[in-house]
C-alpha positions as CSV (number, residue, x, y, z in Angstrom):
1,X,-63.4,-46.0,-8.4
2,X,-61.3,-44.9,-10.5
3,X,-57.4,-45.9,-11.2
4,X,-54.7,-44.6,-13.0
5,X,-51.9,-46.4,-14.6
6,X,-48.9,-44.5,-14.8
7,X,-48.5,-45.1,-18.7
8,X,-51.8,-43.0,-19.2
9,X,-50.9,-40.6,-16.5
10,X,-50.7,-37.0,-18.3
11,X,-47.3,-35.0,-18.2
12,X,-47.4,-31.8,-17.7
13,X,-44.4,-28.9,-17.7
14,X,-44.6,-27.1,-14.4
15,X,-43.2,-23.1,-13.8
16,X,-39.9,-22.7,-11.8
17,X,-39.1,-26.7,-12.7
18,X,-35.9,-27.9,-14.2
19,X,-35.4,-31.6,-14.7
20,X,-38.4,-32.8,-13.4
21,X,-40.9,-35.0,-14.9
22,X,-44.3,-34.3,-13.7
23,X,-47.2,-36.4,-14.4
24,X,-51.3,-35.7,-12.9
25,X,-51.8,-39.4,-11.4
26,X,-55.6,-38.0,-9.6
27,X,-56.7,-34.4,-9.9
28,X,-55.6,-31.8,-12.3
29,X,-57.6,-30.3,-15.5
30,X,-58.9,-33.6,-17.0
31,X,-60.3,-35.4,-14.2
32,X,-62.8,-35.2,-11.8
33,X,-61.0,-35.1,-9.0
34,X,-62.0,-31.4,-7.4
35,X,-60.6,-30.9,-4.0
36,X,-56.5,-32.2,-4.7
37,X,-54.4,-33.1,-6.9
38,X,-51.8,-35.9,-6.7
39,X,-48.9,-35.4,-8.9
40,X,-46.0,-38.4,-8.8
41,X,-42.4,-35.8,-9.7
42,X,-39.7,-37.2,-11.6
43,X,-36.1,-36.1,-10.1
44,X,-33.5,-36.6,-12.2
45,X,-30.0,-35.6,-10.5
46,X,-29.6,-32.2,-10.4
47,X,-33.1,-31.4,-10.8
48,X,-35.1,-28.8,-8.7
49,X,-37.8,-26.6,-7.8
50,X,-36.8,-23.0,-7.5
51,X,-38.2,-21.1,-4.6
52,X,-41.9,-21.1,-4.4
53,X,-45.3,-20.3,-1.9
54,X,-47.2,-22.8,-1.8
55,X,-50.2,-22.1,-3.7
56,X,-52.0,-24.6,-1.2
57,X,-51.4,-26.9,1.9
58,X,-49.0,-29.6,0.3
59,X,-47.9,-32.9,1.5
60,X,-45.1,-34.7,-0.2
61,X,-44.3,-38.1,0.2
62,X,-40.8,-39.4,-1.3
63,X,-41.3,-42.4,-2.8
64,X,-37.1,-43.4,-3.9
65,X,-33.9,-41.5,-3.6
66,X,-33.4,-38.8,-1.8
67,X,-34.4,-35.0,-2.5
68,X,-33.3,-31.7,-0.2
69,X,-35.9,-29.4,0.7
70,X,-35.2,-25.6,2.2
71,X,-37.6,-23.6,3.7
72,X,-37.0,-20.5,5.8
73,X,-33.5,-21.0,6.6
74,X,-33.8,-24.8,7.1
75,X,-32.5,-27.3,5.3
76,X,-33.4,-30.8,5.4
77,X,-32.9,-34.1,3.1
78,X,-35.2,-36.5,2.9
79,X,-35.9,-39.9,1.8
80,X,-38.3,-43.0,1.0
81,X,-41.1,-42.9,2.8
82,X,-40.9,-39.5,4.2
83,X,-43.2,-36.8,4.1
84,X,-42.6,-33.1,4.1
85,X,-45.7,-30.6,4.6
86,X,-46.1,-27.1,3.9
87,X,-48.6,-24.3,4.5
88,X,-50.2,-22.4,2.6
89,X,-47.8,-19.5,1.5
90,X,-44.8,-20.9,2.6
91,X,-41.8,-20.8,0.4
92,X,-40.0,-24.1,-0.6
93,X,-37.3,-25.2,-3.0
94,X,-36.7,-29.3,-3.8
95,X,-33.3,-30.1,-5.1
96,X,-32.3,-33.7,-6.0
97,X,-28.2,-33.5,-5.1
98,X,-27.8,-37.5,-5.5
99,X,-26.3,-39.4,-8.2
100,X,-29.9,-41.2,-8.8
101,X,-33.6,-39.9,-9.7
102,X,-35.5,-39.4,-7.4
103,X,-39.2,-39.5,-7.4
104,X,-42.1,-38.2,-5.1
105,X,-46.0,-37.9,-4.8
106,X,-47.0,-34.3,-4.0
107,X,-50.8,-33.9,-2.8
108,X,-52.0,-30.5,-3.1
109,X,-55.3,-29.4,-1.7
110,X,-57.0,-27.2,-4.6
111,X,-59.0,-25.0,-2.2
């Protein structure tokens, strides 16, 4: 087993982000985790993810608030307890247009 409390959970700056907070909660380059990565996201208002393929089949699960997601001409908000998934290659962008943060998990598969 192996837990992660959030205070010891390793922030990270991540490309084509703008007021998000990232933070490796299982997975990424100091862990053993191999085959994904969980990542909890930090939204504040305003904050996005510019357009971006997916490096790998993603879930993400929105934990509070609410955050927009576009892909290929759609447009969709979403909010807690929602999941959004993408394939591999598609193009996304996540934009937090609320007056609150907003945070999600986002599971990547690493192969």
């Amino acid at each position: 087993m192996r837990v992660v409390n959030l205070s010891a959970a390793e922030a990270f700056e991540s490309p084509g982000h703008s007021g998000v907070a990232p933070r490796w909660v299982q997975g990424g380059p100091r862990t053993p985790v191999d085959r994904f990565t969980v990542v909890l996201s930090h939204y504040e208002p305003g904050g996005q993810a510019e357009p971006a393929a997916q490096p790998a089949e993603t879930v993400y699960v929105i934990l509070s608030g609410r955050l927009t997601f576009e892909s290929e001409g759609d447009r969709v908000p979403a909010g807690p307890r929602d999941t959004v998934h993408f394939a591999k290659g598609e193009v996304r962008s996540v934009t937090n247009e609320g007056d609150g943060p907003a945070d999600m998990l986002v599971i990547r598969a690493t192969s």
